[in-house]
C-alpha positions in Angstrom: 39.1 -69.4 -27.0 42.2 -71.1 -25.4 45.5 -69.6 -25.0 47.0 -72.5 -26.6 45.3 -71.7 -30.4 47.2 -68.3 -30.2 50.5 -68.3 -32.3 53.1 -65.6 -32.6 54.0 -63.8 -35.7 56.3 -65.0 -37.5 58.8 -63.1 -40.0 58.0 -65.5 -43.5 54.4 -64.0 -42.7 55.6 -60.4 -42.0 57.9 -60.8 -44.8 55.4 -62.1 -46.9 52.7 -60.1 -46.2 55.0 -57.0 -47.3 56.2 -58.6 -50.7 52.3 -58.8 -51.3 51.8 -55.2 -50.4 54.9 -54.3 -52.6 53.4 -55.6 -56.1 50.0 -54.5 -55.1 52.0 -50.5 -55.0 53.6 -52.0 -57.9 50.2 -52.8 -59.8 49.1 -49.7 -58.7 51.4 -47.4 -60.0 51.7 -48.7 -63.9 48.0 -48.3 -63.9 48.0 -44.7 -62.9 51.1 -43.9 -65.1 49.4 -45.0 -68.0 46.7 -42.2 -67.3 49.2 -39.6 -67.2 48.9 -36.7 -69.8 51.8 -36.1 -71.6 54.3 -32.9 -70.1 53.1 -29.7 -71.4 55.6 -27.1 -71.3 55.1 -24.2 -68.5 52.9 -21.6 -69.2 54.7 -18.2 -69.3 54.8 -15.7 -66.5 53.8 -12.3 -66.5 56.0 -11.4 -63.4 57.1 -8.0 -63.4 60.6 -6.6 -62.0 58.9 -6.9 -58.3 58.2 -10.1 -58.3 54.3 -8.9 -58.2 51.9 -10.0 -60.6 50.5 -6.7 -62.7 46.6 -6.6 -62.5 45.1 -4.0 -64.8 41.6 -3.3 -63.6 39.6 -1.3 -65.7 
């Protein structure tokens, strides 16, 4: 391969490339947020004045 068929990068490709990359994230993420489960509230703690959870064993 000769030197000469070698071109440098130029910024409409870089610039390019990364609006491409952008909508494929894009694409990406409002597919996966329309498999997200609905919020569920927190589940209660059962923390006790310590701040150590109580384990009855018995």
């Amino acid at each position: 391969m000769l030197d000469n068929d070698q071109q440098p990068v130029q910024l409409t490709g870089l610039l390019f490339l990364a609006a491409i990359a952008v909508i494929f994230l894009i694409i990406v993420w409002l597919i996966g947020s329309t498999f997200v489960r609905p919020e569920t509230p927190p589940a209660p703690q059962s923390w006790n004045k310590s701040g150590v959870v109580g384990v009855i064993i018995g």
